[in-house]
C-alpha positions in Angstrom: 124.6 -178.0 -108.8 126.6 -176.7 -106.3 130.5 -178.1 -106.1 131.6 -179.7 -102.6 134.7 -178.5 -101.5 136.7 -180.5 -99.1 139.3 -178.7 -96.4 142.6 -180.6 -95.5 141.8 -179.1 -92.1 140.3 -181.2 -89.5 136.8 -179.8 -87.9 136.3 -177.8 -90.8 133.1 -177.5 -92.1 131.9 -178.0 -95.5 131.1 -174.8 -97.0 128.4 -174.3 -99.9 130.1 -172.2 -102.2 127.7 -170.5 -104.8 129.2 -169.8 -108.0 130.0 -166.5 -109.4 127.9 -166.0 -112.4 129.2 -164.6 -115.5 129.1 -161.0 -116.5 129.4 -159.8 -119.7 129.3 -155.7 -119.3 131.6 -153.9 -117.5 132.2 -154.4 -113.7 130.9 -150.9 -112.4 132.3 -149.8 -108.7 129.6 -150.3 -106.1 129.6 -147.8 -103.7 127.7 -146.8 -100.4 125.6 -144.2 -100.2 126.2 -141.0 -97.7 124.4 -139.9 -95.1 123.8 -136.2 -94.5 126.1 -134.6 -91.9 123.9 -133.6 -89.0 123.2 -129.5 -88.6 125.3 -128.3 -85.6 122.9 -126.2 -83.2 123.5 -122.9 -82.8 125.6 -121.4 -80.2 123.6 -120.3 -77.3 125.4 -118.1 -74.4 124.2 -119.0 -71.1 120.9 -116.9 -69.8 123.9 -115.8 -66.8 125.7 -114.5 -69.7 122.9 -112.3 -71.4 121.5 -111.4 -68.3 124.6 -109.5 -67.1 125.4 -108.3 -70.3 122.3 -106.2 -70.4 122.4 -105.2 -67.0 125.8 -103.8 -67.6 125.4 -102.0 -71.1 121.9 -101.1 -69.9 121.5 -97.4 -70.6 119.5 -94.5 -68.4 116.3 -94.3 -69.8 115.5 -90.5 -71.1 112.3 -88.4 -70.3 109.9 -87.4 -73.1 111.3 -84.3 -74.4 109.2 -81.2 -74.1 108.6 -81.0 -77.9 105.5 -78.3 -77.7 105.8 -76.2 -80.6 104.0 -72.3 -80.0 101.9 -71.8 -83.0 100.7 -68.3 -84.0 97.6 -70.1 -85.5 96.8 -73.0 -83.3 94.8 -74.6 -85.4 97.1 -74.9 -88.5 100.7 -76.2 -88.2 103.3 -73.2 -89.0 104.7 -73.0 -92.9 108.2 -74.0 -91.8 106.4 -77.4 -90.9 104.8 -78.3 -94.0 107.4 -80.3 -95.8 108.6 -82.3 -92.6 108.0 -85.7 -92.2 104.6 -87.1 -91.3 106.0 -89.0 -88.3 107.7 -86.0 -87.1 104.6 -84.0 -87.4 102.9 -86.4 -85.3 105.1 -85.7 -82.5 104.7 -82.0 -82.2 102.3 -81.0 -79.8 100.1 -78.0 -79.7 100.5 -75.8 -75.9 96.8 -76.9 -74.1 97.2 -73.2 -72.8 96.8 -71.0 -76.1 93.6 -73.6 -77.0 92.5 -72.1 -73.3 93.3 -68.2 -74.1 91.3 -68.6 -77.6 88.4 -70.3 -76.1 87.8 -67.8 -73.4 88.6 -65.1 -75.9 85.5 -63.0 -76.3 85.2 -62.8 -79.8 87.0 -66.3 -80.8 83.7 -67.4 -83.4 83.8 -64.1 -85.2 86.2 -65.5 -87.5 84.5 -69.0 -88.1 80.9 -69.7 -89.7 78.2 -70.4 -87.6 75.1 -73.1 -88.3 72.8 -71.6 -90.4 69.6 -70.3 -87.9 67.3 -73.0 -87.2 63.6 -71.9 -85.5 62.5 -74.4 -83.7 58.5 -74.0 -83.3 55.9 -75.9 -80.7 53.0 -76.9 -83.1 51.2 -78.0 -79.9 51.5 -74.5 -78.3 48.5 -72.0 -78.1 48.7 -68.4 -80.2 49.7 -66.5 -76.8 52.4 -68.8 -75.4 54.2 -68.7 -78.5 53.8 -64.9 -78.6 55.2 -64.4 -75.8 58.4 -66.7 -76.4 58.6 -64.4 -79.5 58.5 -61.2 -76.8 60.8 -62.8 -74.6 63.5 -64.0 -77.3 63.6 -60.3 -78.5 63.9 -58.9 -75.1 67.3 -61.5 -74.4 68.5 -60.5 -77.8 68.4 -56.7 -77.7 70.3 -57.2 -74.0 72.8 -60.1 -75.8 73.2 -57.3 -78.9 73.5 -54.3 -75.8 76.3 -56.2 -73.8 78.3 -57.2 -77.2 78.2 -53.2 -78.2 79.9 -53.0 -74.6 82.6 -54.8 -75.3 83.2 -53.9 -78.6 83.3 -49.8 -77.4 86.5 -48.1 -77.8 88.8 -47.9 -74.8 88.4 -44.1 -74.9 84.9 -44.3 -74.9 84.4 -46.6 -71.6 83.4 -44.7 -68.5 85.4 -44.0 -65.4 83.9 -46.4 -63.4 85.5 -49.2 -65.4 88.6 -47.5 -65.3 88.8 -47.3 -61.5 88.9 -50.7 -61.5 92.6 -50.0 -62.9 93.5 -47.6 -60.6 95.4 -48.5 -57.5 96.2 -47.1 -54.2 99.7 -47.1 -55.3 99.4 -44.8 -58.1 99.2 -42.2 -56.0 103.0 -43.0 -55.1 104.1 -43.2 -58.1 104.7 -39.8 -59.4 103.7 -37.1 -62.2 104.5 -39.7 -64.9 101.9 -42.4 -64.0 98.6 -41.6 -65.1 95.4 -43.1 -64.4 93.5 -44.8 -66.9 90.6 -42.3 -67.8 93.8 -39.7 -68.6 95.6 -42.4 -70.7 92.6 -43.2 -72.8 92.5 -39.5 -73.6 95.8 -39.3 -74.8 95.3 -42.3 -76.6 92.1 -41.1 -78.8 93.7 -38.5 -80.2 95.0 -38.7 -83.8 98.5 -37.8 -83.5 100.9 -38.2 -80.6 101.1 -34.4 -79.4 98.7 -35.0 -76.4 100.9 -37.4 -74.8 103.2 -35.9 -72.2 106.4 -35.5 -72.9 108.8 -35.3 -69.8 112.2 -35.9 -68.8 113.2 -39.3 -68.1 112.8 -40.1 -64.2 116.8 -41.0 -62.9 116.3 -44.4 -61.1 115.8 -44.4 -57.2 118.0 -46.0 -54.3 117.0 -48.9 -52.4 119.4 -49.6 -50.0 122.2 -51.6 -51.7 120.1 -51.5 -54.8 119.2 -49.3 -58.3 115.7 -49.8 -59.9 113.5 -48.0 -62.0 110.2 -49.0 -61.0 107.7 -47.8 -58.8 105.1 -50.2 -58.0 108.0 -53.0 -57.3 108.9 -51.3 -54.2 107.8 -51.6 -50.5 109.4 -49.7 -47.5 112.2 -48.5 -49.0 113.3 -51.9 -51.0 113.3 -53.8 -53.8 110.4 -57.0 -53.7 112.4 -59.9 -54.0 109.4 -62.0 -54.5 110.0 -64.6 -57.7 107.2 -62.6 -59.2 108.7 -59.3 -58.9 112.2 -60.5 -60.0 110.7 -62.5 -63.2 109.1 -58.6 -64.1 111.6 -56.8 -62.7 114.0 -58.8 -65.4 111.9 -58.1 -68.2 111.2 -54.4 -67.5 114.1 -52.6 -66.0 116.4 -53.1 -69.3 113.5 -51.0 -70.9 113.6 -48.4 -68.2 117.3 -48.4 -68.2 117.8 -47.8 -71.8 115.5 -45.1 -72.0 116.5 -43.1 -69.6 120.5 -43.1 -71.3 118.8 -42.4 -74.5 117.1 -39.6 -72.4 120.5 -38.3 -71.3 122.4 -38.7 -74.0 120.0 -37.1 -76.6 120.1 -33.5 -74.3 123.8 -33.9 -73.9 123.7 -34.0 -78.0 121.8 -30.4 -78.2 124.5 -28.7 -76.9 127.1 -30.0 -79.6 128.8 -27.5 -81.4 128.5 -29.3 -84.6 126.0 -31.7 -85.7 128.3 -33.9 -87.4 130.1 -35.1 -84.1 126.6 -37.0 -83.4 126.5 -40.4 -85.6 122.6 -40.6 -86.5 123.5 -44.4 -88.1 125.1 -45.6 -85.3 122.0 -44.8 -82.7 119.6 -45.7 -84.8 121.1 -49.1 -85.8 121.0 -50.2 -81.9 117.8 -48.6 -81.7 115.9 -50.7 -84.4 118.0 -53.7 -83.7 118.0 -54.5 -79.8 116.5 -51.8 -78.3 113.2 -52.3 -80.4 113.5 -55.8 -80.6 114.0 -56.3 -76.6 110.7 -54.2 -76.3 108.4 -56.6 -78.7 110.1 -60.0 -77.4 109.1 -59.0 -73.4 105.6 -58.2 -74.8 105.3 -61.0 -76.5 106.8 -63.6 -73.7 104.0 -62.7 -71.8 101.0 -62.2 -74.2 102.2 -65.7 -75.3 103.1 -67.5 -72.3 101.9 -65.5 -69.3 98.6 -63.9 -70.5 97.2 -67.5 -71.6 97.8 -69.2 -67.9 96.9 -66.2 -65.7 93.3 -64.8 -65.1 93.5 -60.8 -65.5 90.6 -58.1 -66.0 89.0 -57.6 -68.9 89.7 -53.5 -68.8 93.2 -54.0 -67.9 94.1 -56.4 -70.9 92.1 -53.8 -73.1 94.3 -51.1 -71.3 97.5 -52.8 -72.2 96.7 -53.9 -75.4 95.8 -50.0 -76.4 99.2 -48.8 -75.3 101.4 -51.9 -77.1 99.6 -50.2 -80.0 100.5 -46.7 -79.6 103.9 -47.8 -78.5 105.1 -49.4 -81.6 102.8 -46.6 -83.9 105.1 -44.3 -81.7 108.4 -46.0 -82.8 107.8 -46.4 -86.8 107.4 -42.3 -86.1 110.8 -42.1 -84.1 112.2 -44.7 -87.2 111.1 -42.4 -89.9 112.8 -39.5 -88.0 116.3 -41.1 -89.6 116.2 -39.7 -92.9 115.4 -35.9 -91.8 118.0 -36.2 -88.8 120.8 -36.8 -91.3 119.6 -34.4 -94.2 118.8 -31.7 -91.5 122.8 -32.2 -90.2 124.3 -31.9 -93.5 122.2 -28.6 -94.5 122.6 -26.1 -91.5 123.0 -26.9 -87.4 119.2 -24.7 -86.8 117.3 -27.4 -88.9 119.6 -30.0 -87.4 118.6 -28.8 -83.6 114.9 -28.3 -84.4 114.6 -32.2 -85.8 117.0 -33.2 -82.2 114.3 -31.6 -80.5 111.4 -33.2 -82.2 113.2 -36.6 -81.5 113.6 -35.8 -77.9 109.7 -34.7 -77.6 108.9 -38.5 -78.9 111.9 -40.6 -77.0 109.9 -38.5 -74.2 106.6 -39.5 -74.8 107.6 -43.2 -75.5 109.2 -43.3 -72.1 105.9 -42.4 -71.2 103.7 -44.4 -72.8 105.8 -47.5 -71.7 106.3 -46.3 -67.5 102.6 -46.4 -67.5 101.9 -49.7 -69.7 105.1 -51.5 -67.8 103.7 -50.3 -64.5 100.2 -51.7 -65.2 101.6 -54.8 -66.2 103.2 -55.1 -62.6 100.1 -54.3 -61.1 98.3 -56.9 -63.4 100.4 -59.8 -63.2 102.1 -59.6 -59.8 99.1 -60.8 -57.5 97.9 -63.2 -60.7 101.0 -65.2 -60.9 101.2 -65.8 -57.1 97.9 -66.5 -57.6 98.2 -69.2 -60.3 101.4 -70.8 -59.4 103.8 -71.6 -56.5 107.5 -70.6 -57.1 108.0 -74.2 -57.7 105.4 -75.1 -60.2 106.7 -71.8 -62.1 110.2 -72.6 -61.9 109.6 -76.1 -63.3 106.1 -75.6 -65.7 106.5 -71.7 -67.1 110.0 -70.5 -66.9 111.0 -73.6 -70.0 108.5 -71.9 -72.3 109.2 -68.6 -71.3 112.9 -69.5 -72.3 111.9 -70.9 -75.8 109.8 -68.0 -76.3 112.6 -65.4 -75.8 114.2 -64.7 -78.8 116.8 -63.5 -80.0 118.6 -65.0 -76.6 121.8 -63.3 -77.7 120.2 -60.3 -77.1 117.5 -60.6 -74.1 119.2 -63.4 -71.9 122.9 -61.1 -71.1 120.7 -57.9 -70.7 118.6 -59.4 -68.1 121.2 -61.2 -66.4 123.4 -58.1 -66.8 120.5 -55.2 -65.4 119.6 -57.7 -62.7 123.5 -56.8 -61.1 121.8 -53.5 -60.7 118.4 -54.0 -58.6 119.2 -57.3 -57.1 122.7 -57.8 -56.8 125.1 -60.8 -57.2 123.2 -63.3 -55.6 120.1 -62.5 -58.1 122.4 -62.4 -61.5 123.9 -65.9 -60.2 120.8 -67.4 -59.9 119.3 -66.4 -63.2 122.8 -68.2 -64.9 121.9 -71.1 -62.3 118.6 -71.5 -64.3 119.8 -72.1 -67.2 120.7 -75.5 -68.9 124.7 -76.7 -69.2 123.9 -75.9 -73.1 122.7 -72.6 -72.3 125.1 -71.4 -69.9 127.7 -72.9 -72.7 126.0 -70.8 -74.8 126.0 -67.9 -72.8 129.8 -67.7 -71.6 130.8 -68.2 -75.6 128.0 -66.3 -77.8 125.5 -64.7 -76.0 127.2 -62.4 -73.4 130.3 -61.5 -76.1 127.7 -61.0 -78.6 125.6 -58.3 -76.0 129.6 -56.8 -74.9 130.1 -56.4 -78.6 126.5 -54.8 -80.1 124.4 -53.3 -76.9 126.6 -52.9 -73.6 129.4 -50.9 -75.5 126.6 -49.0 -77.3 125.3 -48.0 -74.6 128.3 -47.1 -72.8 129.0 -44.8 -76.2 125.8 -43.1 -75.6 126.2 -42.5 -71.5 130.8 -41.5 -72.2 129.7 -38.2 -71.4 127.8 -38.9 -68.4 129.5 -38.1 -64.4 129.7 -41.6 -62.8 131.3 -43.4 -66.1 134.4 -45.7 -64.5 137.6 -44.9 -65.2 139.0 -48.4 -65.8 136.3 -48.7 -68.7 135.3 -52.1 -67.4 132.0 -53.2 -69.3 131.0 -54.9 -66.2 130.9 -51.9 -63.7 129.7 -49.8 -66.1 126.8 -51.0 -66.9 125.0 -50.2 -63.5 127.3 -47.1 -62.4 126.0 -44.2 -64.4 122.6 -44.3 -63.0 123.7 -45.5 -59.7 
């Protein structure tokens, strides 16, 4: 019942108070329960904020790499490549152009096998008709079988006709040591190398301000200073150059008293080494990269091709020449003069061999890269492959900057460094050039020391052109 309280205040009201019950257990603290603290949002800069960011830190975007990789067999990546990364592989690109030079490459299915023959037969034909498909098909076959046997003839056993396709109305101009193709096959049939001429070196000829070699590169009385004729002019004069100071200096050497004053290592080593290797890499610059973009006559690539083969047969004879050479100078100065003059005879005939195939190139690909290309398309599409393709650069890159002082002049030699990339020139200034002062330029300058117009100051840089200016 509840209990009635009454207040001594006035106005109070009576309160109901209910009354605590009893509790036996222990009074346990009530307490209230928490509420989870509410996540805080992330920060968020303002899209002002990001948006400058980015445009500030935003970097240049690069250009797609030229990453085309020149494959021997196009159709197979090269060995180096095998253990790279499949990702990386898939980035390497195969050069469109050699797919081109294989495809219209006569012979290209010779090496892969064909469908087996299949006869396809008209059931609804009559006896005749199909007799005379059987007459016909013979007939295309025997001329198919006729035209192959053609092709497949030896380049000494094609006629003259074809060959005056090769010829020129500037071989005339071009003196005793440029010979027509007939003549050239000739020499080329035999078994040894005796029919080939052997003649002096031809000393270079004046043209006005300028020193070249060659003889088809010239028009009324100076140097073509088209960008076709200065990209051969740069691969063939070092050639010329070089042989014609190997020329001097090897008759100079036949009048030495003694044999032993001649070092037979030392000309040999630069021979093998850059002299050798400058020959191959300009051959293969342009069978790689030239031949495959460029439309050129059938006879004249067959022409070429013949005398790239007797050239290099021609040089593992002048290599082997090493051995007897020193042997021959330790043993008596007679024996040591007759093998001199055997070496002589062949320097001879490979300065021939290579006028006439370096001549025939200029003939060749002169009017088929102007053309193919404009100077600009060359410049921009050709010239970066023809750079990856020349190796070693330490050795080709200074000596056909360094020649070109000779038959073009300043302006030409700045223009060839202007080409190049800042990593390139970088490289050339610190490697390349010292590398070429060091090995081939001071080589040569050995070779030429007895020679009239060798500077007195011994300057590597106005040597170079002033013996055989």
């Amino acid at each position: 019942m509840p209990v009635q309280v009454q207040s001594d205040l006035p106005g109070r009201e009576r309160l109901p108070q209910n009354p605590v019950p009893h509790r036996d257990g222990p009074v346990r603290p009530r307490s209230r329960p928490v509420k989870p603290a509410a996540k805080r949002k992330p920060l968020v800069k303002s899209r002002l904020a990001m948006v400058a960011k980015n445009e500030s830190f935003k970097k240049a975007r690069r250009l797609p790499s030229d990453e085309t990789v020149f494959y021997s067999n196009i159709w197979s990546p090269p060995e180096t490549a095998r253990d790279e990364s499949v990702a990386k592989k898939s980035k390497q690109l195969v050069d469109i152009s050699q797919v081109a030079h294989v495809l219209t490459t006569i012979d290209y299915k010779s090496g892969y096998e064909g469908p087996s023959d299949i006869e396809i037969v008209n059931i609804w034909a009559s006896l005749e008709s199909q007799q005379n498909a059987i007459v016909n098909k013979k007939a295309m076959l025997s001329n198919t079988q006729q035209s192959a046997s053609n092709l497949s003839t030896p380049i000494s056993e094609h006629s003259s006709e074809e060959s005056s396709s090769v010829i020129t109305s500037s071989v005339l101009s071009l003196g005793p040591l440029r010979m027509d193709a007939n003549t050239l096959r000739k020499e080329l049939a035999a078994d040894d190398f005796s029919s080939v001429m052997s003649a002096p070196v031809s000393a270079p000829a004046h043209k006005k301000e300028n020193v070249v070699f060659s003889t088809v590169l010239t028009r009324n009385n100076e140097v073509d200073m088209s960008w076709n004729s200065q990209f051969l002019l740069g691969l063939h004069e070092p050639v010329r150059h070089a042989l014609y100071i190997i020329d001097q200096f090897l008759e100079r050497s036949r009048s030495l008293t003694s044999p032993m004053n001649w070092n037979v290592s030392e000309f040999f080593s630069w021979f093998k080494q850059h002299f050798i290797e400058f020959v191959r890499h300009q051959h293969d610059v342009k069978m790689k990269v030239l031949l495959p973009l460029v439309i050129i006559k059938l006879v004249e690539k067959r022409d070429i091709v013949a005398l790239y083969q007797a050239i290099f047969a021609l040089v593992d004879v002048i290599i082997a020449q090493e051995d007897d050479l020193v042997f021959s100078a330790a043993s008596s100065a007679d024996s040591w003069q007759t093998r001199l003059g055997m070496l002589q005879d062949d320097i001879r005939r490979l300065n021939h061999l290579l006028f006439n195939v370096l001549g025939l190139e200029e003939e060749a690909f002169k009017p088929a890269l102007e053309l193919t290309f404009s100077e600009t398309a060359f410049q921009r599409y050709v010239m970066p492959r023809v750079f990856r393709a020349t190796r070693p650069k330490r050795v080709m890159v200074p000596w056909i900057v360094e020649r070109s002082r000779v038959w073009g002049g300043a302006k030409v030699a700045k223009a060839y460094k202007d080409d190049l990339s800042f990593t390139a020139r970088f490289m050339y200034d610190h490697v390349w050039h010292p590398y070429f002062d060091t090995h081939i330029a001071s080589a040569m300058k050995h070779l030429d020391n007895a020679g009239d117009g060798v500077a007195a100051n011994g300057s590597e840089e106005s040597w170079f052109g002033c013996s055989v200016m």
